[in-house]
TORZAMAR-358384 format. One record per residue: residue number from 0; residue in one letter; x, y, z of N, C-alpha, C in turn. Coordinates in nm, 3 decimals. Layout:
N
<node NUM, a, <X, Y, Z>, <X, Y, Z>, <X, Y, Z>>,
...
This chain:
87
<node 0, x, <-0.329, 2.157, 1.450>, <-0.345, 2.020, 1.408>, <-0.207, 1.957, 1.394>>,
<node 1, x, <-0.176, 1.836, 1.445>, <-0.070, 1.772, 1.382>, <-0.010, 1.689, 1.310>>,
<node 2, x, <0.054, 1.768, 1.231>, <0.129, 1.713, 1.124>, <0.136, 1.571, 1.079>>,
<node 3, x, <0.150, 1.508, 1.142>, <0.171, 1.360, 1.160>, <0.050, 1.352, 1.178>>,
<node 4, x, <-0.023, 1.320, 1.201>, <-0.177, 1.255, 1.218>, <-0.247, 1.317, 1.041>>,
<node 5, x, <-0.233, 1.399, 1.042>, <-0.273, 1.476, 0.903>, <-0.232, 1.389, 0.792>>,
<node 6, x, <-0.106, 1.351, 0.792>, <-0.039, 1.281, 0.730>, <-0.088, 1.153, 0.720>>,
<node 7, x, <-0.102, 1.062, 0.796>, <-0.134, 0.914, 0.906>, <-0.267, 0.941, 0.800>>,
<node 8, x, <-0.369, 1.024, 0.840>, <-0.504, 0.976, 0.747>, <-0.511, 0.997, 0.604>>,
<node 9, x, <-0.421, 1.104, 0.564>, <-0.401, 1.081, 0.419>, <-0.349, 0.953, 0.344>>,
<node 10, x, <-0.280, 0.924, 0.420>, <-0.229, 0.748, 0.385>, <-0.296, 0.647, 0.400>>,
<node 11, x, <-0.384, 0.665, 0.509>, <-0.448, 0.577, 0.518>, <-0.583, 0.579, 0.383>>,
<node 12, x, <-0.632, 0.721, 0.396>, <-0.757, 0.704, 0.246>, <-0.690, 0.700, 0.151>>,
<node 13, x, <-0.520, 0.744, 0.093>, <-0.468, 0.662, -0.028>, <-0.486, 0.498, -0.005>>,
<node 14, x, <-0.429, 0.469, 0.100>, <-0.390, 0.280, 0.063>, <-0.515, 0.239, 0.126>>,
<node 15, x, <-0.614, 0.288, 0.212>, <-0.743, 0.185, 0.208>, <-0.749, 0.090, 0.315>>,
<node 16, x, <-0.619, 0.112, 0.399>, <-0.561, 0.044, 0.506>, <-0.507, 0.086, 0.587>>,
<node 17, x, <-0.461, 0.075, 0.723>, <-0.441, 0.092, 0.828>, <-0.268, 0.021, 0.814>>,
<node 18, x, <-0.281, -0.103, 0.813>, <-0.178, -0.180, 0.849>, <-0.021, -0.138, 0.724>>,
<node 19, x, <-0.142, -0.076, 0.565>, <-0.049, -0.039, 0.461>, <0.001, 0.084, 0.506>>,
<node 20, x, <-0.081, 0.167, 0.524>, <-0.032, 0.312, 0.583>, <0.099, 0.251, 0.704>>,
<node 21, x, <0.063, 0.228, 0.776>, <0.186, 0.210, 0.869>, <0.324, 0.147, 0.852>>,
<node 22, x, <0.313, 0.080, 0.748>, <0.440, 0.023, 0.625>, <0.473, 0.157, 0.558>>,
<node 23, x, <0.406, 0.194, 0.472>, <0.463, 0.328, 0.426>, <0.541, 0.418, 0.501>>,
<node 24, x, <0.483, 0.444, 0.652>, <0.509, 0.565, 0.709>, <0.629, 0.536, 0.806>>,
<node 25, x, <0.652, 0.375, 0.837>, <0.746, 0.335, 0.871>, <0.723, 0.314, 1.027>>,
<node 26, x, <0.568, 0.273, 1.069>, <0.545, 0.294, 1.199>, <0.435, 0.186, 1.223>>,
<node 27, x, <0.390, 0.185, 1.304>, <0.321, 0.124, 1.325>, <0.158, 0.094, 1.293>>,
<node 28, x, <0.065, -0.009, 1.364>, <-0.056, 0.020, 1.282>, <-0.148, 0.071, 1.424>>,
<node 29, x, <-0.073, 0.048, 1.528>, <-0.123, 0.095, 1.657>, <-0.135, 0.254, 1.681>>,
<node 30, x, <-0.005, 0.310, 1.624>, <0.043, 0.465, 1.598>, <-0.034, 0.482, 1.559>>,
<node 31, x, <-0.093, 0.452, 1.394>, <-0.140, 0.509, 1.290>, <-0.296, 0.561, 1.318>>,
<node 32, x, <-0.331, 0.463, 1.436>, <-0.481, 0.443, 1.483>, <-0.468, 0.531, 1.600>>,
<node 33, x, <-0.377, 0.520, 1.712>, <-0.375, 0.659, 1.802>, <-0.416, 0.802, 1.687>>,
<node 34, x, <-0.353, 0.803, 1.619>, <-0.302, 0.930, 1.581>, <-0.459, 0.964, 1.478>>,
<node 35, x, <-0.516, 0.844, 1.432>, <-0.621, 0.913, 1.366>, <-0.696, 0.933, 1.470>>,
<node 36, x, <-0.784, 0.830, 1.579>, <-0.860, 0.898, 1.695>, <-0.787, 1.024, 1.734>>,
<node 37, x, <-0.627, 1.063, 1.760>, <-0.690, 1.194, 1.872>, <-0.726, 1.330, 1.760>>,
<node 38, x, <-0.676, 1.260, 1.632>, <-0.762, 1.375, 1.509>, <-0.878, 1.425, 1.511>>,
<node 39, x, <-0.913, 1.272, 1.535>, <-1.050, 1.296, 1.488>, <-1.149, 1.338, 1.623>>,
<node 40, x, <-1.110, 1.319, 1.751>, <-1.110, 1.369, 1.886>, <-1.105, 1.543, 1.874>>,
<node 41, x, <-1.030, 1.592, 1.768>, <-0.983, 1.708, 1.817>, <-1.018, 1.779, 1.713>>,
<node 42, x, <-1.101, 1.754, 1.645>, <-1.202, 1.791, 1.522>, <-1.353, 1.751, 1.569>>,
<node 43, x, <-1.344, 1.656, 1.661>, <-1.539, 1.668, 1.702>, <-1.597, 1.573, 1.569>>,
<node 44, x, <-1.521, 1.510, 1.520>, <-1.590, 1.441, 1.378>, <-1.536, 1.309, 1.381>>,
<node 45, x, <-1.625, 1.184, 1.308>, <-1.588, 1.083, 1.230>, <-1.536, 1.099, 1.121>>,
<node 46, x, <-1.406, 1.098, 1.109>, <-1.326, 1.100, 0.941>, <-1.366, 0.962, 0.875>>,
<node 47, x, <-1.347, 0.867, 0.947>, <-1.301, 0.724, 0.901>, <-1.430, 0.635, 0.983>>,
<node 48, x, <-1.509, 0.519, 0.918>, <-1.568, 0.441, 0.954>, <-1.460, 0.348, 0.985>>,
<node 49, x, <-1.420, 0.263, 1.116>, <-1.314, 0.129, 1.086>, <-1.378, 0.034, 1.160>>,
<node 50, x, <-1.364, -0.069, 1.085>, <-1.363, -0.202, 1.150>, <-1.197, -0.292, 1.166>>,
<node 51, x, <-1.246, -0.391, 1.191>, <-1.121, -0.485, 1.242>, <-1.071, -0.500, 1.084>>,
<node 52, x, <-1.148, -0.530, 1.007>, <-1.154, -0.589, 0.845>, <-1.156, -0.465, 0.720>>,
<node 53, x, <-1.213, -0.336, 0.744>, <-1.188, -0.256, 0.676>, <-1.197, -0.118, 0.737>>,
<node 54, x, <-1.184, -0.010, 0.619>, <-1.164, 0.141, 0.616>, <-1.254, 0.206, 0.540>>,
<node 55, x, <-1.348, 0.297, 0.566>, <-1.443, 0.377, 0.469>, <-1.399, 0.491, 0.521>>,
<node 56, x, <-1.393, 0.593, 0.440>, <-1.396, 0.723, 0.435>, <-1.541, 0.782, 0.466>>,
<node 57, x, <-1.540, 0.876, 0.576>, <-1.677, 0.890, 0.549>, <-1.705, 1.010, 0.470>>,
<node 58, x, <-1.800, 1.101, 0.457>, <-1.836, 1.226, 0.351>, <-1.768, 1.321, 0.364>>,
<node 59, x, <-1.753, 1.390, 0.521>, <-1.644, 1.477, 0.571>, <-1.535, 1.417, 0.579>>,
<node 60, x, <-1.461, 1.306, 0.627>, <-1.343, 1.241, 0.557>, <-1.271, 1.282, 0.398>>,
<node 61, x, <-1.377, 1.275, 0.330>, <-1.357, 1.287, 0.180>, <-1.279, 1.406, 0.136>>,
<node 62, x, <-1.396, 1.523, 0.230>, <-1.378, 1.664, 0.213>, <-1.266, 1.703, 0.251>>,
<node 63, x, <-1.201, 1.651, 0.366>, <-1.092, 1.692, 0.462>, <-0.996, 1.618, 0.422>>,
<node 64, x, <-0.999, 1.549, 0.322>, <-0.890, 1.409, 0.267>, <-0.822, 1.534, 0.129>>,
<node 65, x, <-0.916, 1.584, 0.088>, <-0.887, 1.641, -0.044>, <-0.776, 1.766, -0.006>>,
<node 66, x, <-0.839, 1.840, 0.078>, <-0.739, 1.956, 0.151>, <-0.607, 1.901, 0.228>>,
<node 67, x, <-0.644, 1.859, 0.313>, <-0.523, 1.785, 0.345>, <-0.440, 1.715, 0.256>>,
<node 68, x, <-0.484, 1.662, 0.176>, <-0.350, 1.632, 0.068>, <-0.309, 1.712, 0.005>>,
<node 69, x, <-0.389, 1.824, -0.061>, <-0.306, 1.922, -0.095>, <-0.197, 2.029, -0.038>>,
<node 70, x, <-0.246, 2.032, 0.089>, <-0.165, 2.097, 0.190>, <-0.014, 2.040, 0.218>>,
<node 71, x, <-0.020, 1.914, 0.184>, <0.047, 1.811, 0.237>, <0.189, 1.833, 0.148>>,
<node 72, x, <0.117, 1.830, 0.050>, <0.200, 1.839, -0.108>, <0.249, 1.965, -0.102>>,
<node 73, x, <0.199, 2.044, -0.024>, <0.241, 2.180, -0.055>, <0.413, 2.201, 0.019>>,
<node 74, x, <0.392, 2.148, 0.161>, <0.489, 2.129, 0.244>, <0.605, 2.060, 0.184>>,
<node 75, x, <0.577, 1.911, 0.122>, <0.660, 1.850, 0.043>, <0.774, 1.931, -0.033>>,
<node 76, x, <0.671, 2.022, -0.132>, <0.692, 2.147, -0.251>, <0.848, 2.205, -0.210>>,
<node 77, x, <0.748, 2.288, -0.071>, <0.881, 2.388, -0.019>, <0.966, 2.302, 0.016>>,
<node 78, x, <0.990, 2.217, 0.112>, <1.113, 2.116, 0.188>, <1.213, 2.121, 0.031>>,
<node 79, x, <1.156, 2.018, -0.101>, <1.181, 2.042, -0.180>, <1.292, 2.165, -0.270>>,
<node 80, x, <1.171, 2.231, -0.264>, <1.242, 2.386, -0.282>, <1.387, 2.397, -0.222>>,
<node 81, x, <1.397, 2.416, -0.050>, <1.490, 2.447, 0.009>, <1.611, 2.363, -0.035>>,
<node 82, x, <1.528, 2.226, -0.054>, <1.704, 2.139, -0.069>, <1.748, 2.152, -0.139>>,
<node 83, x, <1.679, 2.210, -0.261>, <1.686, 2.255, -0.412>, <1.863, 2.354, -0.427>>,
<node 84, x, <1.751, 2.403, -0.334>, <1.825, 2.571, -0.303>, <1.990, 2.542, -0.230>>,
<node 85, x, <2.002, 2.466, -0.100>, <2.089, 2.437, -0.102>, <2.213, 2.439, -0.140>>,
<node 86, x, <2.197, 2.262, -0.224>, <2.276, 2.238, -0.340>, <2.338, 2.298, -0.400>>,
């Protein structure tokens, strides 16, 4: 799975948006939407209901929102760690 797309939908079910996620992440809102279709392409699932006007999470979204952020955080953790270490 990649990283970046993993990322891309966690932001997006924090901010509820497409166009906010892509401010955050420093990219675009075109990116942000490639990157959730070929996710969700490459999982066989609807994560995300979207329209032009909004974002729903759908049930498996939810499920896969929760892991993935923790995973996410985990990565953060170590990077963290290392620079820690560094120093």
């Amino acid at each position: 799975m990649n990283l970046l797309a993993a990322e891309a939908f966690v932001t997006v079910v924090e901010l509820g948006s497409l166009r906010k996620a892509a401010e955050r992440l420093g990219t675009s809102s075109a990116t942000v939407s490639r990157r959730l279709s070929e996710l969700e392409a490459e999982m066989g699932v609807r994560l995300l209901e979207r329209t032009t006007r909004s974002v729903r999470v759908t049930d498996l979204g939810r499920a896969f929102h929760a892991r993935c952020a923790r995973g996410l955080e985990a990565i953060e953790d170590a990077h963290d760690l290392v620079a820690a270490r560094q120093e």
